[in-house]
N, C-alpha and C positions, 0 to 999 in steps of 0.2 A: 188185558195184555197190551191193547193199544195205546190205554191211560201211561202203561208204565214205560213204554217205548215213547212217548212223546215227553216225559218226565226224564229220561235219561236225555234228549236230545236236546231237552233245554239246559240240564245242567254240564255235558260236555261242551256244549254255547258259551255258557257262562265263563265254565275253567278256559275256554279259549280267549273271553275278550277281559279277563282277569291277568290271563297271563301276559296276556301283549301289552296291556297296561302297564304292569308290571317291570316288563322290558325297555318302554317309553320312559318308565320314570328311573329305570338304572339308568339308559342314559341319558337321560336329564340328571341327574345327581350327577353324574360324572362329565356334564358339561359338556355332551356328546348331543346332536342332536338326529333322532331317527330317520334313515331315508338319504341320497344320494341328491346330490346338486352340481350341476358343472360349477367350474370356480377356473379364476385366470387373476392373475395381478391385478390388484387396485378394482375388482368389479362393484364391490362395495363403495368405492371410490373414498375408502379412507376412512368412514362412518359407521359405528354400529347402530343396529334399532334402536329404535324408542324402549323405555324398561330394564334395558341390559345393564347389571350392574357390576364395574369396573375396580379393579386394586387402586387404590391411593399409594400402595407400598409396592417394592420389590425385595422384599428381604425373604429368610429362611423358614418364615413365619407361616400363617396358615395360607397364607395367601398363596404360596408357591404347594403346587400341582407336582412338579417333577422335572430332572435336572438330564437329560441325557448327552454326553459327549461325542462328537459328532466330528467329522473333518471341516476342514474350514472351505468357505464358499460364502458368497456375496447376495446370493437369491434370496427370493423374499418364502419363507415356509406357504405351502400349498394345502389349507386344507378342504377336505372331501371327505362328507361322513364321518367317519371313527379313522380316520389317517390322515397322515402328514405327510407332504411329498417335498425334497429340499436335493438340490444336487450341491456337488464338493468335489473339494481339488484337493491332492495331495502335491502340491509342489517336488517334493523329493522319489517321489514316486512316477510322475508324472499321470495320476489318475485321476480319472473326471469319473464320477458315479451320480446315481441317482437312487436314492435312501427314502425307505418307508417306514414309519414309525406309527405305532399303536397311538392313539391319541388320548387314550384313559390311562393307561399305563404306561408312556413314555419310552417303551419300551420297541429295540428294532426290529422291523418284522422281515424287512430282504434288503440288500445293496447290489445294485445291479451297474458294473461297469461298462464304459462308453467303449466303445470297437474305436480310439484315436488311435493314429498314427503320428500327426504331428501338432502338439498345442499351439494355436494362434500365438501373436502378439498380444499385449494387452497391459491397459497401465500397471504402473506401479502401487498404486494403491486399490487396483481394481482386482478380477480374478474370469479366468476361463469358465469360471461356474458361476455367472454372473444373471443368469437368467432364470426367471422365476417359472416352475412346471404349472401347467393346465390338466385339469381333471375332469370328466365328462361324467363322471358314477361309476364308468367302467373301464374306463382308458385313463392312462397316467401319459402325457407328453415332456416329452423335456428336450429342452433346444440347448449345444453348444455350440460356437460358431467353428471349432474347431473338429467337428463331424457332420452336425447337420440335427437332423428331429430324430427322435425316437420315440416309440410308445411301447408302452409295459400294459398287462392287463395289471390288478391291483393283487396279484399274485407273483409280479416281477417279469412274466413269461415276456418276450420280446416279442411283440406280435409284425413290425415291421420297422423299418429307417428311411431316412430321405437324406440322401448325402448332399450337405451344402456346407459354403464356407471350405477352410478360412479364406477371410476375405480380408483385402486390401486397408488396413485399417492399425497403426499401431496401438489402437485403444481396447483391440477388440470389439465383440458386439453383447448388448446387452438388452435387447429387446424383446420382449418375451410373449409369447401365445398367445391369443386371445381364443376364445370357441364362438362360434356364432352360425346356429341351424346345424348342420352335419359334416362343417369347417371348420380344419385351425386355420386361423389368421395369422400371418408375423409380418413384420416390417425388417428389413435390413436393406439401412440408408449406412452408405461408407463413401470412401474416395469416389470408386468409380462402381458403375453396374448398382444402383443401388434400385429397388424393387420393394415393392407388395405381395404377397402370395399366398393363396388357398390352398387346403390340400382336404384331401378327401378323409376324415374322422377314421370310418373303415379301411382302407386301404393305402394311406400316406400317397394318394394318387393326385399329381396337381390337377387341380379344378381351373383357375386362373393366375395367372400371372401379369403384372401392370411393373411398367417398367417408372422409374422414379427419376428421368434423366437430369431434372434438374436438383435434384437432393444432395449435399452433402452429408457428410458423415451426420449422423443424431441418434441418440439412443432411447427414446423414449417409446413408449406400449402404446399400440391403437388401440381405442375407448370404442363400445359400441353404443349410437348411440340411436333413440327412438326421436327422429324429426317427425311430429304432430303423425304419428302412425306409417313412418316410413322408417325403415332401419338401415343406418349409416352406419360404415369405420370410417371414424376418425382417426386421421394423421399429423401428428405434430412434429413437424422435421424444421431443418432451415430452413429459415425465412417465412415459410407459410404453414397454416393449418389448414388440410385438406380433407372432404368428405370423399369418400366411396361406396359404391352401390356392392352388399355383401354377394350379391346373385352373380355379376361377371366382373367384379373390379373394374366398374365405369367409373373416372372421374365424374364429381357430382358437381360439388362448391370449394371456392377456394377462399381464404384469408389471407392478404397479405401483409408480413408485420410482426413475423417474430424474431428472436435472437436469430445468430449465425450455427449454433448447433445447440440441441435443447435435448435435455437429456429427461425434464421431468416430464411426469403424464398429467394429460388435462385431468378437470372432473366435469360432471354434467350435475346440475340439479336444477328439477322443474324446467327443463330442456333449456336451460341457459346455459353456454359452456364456458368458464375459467379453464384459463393458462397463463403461468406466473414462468418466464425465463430470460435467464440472464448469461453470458455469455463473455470473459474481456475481450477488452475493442469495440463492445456495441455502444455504449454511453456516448453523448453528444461529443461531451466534454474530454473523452479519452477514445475515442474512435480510432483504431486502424484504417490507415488507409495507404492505396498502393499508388505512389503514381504512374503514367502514365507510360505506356511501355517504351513508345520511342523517348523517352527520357530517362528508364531507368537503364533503359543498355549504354546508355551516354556519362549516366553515374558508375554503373556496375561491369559492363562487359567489356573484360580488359583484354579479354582476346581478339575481341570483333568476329567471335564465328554469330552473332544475333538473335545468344539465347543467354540469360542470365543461370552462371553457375554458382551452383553451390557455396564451391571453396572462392568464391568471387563476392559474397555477401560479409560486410565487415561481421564481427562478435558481439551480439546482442540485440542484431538487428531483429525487428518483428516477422518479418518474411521468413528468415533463416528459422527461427525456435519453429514455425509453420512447413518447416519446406516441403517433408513427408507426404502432406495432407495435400499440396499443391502440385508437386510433379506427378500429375496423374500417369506418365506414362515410366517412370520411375529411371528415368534416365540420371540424374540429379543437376538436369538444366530444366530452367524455364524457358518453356518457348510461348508466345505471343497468346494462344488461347489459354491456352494453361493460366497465364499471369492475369490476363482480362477476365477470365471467369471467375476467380476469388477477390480481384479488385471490384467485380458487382458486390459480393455476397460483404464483404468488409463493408460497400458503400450501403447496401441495405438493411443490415441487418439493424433490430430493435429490439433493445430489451425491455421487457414490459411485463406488465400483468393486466388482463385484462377482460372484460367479458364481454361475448360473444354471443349474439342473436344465430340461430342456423340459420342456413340460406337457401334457394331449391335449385339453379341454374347457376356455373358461371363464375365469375370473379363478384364477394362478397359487396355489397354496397355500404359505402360509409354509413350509415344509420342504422348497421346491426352492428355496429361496434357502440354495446352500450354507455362503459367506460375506459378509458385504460389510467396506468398507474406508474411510475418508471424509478421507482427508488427504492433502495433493500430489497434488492429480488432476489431470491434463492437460484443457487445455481444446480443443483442433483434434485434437493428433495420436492415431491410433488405437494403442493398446499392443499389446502380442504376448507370446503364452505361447511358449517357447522351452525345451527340455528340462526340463516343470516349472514354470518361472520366469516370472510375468508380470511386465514390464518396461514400467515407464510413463512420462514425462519433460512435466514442465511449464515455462513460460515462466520464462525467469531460466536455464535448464538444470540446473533439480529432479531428479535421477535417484531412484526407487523403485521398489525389486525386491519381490514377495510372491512367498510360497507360494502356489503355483496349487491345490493341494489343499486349503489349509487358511486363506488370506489374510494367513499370518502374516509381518509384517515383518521381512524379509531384511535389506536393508543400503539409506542413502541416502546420495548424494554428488552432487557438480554436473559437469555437462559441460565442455569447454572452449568450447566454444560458449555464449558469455550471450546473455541478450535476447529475444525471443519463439520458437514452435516451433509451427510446421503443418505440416513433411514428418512421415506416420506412421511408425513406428519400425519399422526390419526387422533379419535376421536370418538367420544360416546360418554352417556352418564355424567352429561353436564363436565365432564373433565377433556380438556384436549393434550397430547404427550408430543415429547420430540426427547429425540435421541440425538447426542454427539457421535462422531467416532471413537471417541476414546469410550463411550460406552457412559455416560451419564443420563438418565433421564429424568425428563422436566417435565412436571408435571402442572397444568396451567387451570384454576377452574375457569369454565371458558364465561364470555359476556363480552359487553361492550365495553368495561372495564376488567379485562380479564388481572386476574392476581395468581402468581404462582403458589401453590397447594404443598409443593414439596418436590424433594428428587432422589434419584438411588446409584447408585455408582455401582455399574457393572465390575469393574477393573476391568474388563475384558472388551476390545475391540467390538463395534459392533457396525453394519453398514446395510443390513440387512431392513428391510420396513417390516415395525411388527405387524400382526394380522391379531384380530378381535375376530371370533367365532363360537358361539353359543356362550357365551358367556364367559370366555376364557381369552387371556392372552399370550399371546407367544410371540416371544423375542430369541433371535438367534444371533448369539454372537458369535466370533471366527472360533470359539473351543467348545460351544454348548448349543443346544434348544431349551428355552426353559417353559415351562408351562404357568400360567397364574391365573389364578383367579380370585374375586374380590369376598373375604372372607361374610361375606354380607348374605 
C-alpha cells in the first residue's frame, strides 16, 4: 500500500511539472514570457538580449502577430508579463484613458478613463497622453499631466490617484515613471515649480520631494542608475545632468553642459552614461542670445514703465516665439529677473552628445567627461549604444554612428524615412531600427560600417518608441498596436 501511495505521488509530481512546462512553452511560442517584471520606459535602454531574434519586415506576412485598433496617443506600449499598458487621447471627446490589451492575442482586456476635468496645453504635434505607463507585476501606473498619477491593479480596479498638474508649460508634460524599490519616480521640469518626486508604490503617498529650482521646462525620463553598487536617478533636464540618492532625493553629482531643454533619455552601459541633445539656439554658430537688460528696455520698452512687453517685441524676434516659457509670472511683460534668467540658460546651453564617467560628490570634474561630440544631434529621439556603437538619428533622417569608447566618427548617411523623428531608436539581432513620423521604418544591419537592410511604410503616423519583449515587437501608431515577430 505504501509502494503504491509513493507511486501515485511521483506521478501526480510528474503531471505537475509536465504541466507547467507545458504552460512555459505556450508562452514561449506566443512570445510571452512567464512571470511578472517591473518595466518603465527605455529600462532596457533601447536594447534586446543577446539571441533574441528580430523581423527584417513589417508587412501582413508571418511576421505580424496581431493588428489592434486603439485611440491615438504618443506613449511608448508598456509591457508586463502577458499585457500591454498604453494610454490615449480622444481629441473630440476630450478623453484621456489607459488600455490593457492581451499580449498573445492582441486582444482588449479593460479601458479605464482618467477622472480630467481640464486637458493641459500641449503641442501641436505632441498629445495629453504623452507619457509612457510603469508596471510593477501588480500595479499599472499612468501619469497625465492633466490629472496627475493613477494606479489600476491589472484588473483595471483604481486602487488610488495623486492629483498633480496641469502645469505651467504650453507643451505639456511628457515624462514618464520610473519604479525604483517600493517608489515611482517622475520628473516634472516646466516654466516654474519644477521638481522630483517619490511616491509610495502602495499607497500613492509622497515619500520625497526635491525641488528643481533651477530647471526649465525638459521632457525627458530619469534612468536608474547602479554607480559601482550605489543606486542613483538620474536627471537630464536643462543645462545639466543630475544624480539623486533614490532613499530621500539628495542631490548627489552634477554635469554641466547640456542643451537648453532636452527632451531625450540618457542610456547607461557598463556604468558609462550617454546623452546625445540638441535644442535651436545652442550651436556656437547660431546661438540665441539675449542682451543685456538695461539695453534691451532702451531698444524695446516704448512705454518706459521698465519691463519689456510683449506687444513691444518687433515679429519674428527670438524672445517673442519664446515669450510664454519666459514670463514666468505670466503677466506678458519681462521684467529684469525673468529676462536674466533665460539670458544664462541661452548663454549656457550646449548641444552635445557625449559620455559621462558617474561622479560621487558635487559638481562633476572635467575628466569624467570622457568625450563629447556637437554635430547631427537628435532633437526628441533617445540614441542607444549597441555592441560599441552609439547610434543617433535627427530630423530629415540624419543617421550617425560613434565610437562609444572614444566619440570617434564612424560613418553618416540618411534613413528612408524623411521628415521629423520622435520614436527613440532600438536595437537587437545584429539589426538596429528608427522610425519617421510619417511612419517609415529603417531598418539598419548595425556595425561599424553599418548598411541599410530594408524599410516598411506604416502610412500611419507614428511617434510612439517601439518596445522589443520576449521576442516580439511592437509599434504603435496614432490608429493601431501592431505586434511582430521575426518569422525565424
Amino acid at each position: 500500500m505504501r509502494h503504491q501511495l509513493y507511486q501515485l505521488r511521483s506521478l501526480i509530481c510528474l503531471l505537475i511539472s509536465i504541466t507547467c512546462l507545458m504552460s512555459m512553452a505556450v508562452l514561449q511560442v506566443a512570445g510571452v514570457q512567464a512571470g511578472d517584471d517591473s518595466t518603465w520606459f527605455r529600462r532596457d535602454h533601447g536594447v534586446a538580449p543577446d539571441g533574441v531574434h528580430l523581423p527584417s519586415e513589417f508587412g501582413d506576412g508571418n511576421e505580424r502577430l496581431w493588428r489592434l485598433e486603439i485611440p491615438p496617443g504618443i506613449s511608448t506600449p508598456c509591457v508586463c508579463g502577458d499585457s500591454v499598458f498604453v494610454t490615449s487621447y480622444i481629441a473630440e471627446t476630450k478623453e484621456l484613458a489607459t488600455i490593457a490589451i492581451d499580449r498573445s492575442t492582441g486582444k482588449q482586456r479593460w479601458k479605464q478613463v482618467a477622472p480630467v476635468t481640464n486637458i493641459e496645453a500641449f503641442h501641436a504635434t505632441g498629445s495629453p497622453a504623452a507619457s509612457t505607463p510603469a508596471c510593477n507585476g501588480s500595479q499599472v501606473f499612468s501619469f497625465f499631466g492633466s490629472c496627475g498619477l493613477l494606479c489600476y491593479d491589472l484588473d483595471g480596479k483604481l486602487l488610488w490617484e495623486r492629483p498633480m498638474g496641469p502645469f505651467q508649460d504650453e507643451f505639456g508634460a511628457s515624462s514618464s515613471p520610473v519604479l525604483i524599490d517600493d517608489k515611482i519616480v517622475l520628473t516634472e521640469d516646466h516654466d516654474v515649480d519644477s521638481y522630483l518626486i517619490a511616491l509610495d508604490q502602495k499607497t500613492g503617498e509622497v515619500v520625497w520631494k526635491t525641488l528643481r529650482p533651477e530647471a526649465t521646462r525638459s521632457y525627458s525620463t530619469p534612468v536608474v542608475l547602479n554607480n559601482q553598487g550605489r543606486t542613483e536617478i538620474l536627471v537630464a533636464g536643462s543645462l545639466q545632468l543630475t544624480a539623486y540618492d533614490p532613499k530621500d532625493g539628495q542631490k548627489l553629482w552634477w554635469f554641466d553642459g547640456l542643451s537648453r531643454i532636452v527632451d531625450s533619455t540618457p542610456v547607461v552601459v557598463n556604468g558609462e552614461i550617454f546623452v546625445a541633445t540638441w535644442t535651436p539656439g545652442g550651436d556656437a554658430d547660431s546661438r540665441i542670445r539675449m542682451e543685456p537688460f538695461t539695453m534691451a528696455l532702451t531698444t524695446f520698452d516704448k512705454n518706459g514703465d521698465g519691463e519689456v512687453g510683449k506687444e513691444e517685441l518687433p515679429e519674428g524676434n527670438a524672445i517673442l516665439e519664446r515669450f510664454f516659457r519666459i514670463d514666468l509670472n505670466q503677466n506678458q511683460k519681462l521684467d529684469q529677473p525673468e529676462w536674466e534668467r533665460h539670458a544664462m540658460v541661452f548663454e549656457r546651453a550646449q548641444n552635445v552628445a557625449a559620455s559621462i564617467r558617474p561622479g560621487t560628490r558635487g559638481l562633476l570634474p572635467a575628466e569624467n567627461l570622457s568625450w563629447s561630440y556637437d554635430r547631427s544631434l537628435p532633437t526628441v529621439p533617445s540614441s542607444i549604444v549597441y555592441d560599441g556603437i552609439l547610434y543617433m538619428v535627427k530630423d530629415s533622417g540624419i543617421i550617425t554612428s560613434l565610437d562609444a569608447a572614444t566619440g570617434e566618427l564612424l560613418k553618416q548617411g540618411r534613413a528612408i524615412g524623411r521628415g521629423n523623428y520622435y520614436a527613440s531608436i532600438v536595437a537587437g539581432d545584429g539589426k538596429v531600427y528608427l522610425i519617421s513620423e510619417s511612419g517609415v521604418v529603417t531598418i539598419l544591419k548595425a556595425g561599424r560600417d553599418w548598411t541599410i537592410l530594408g524599410s516598411s511604410d506604416f502610412q500611419e503616423r507614428i511617434m510612439a518608441t517601439p518596445v522589443i519583449a520576449d521576442g516580439q515587437m511592437l509599434i504603435r501608431t496614432d490608429a493601431a498596436l501592431y505586434a511582430f515577430r521575426s518569422p525565424e
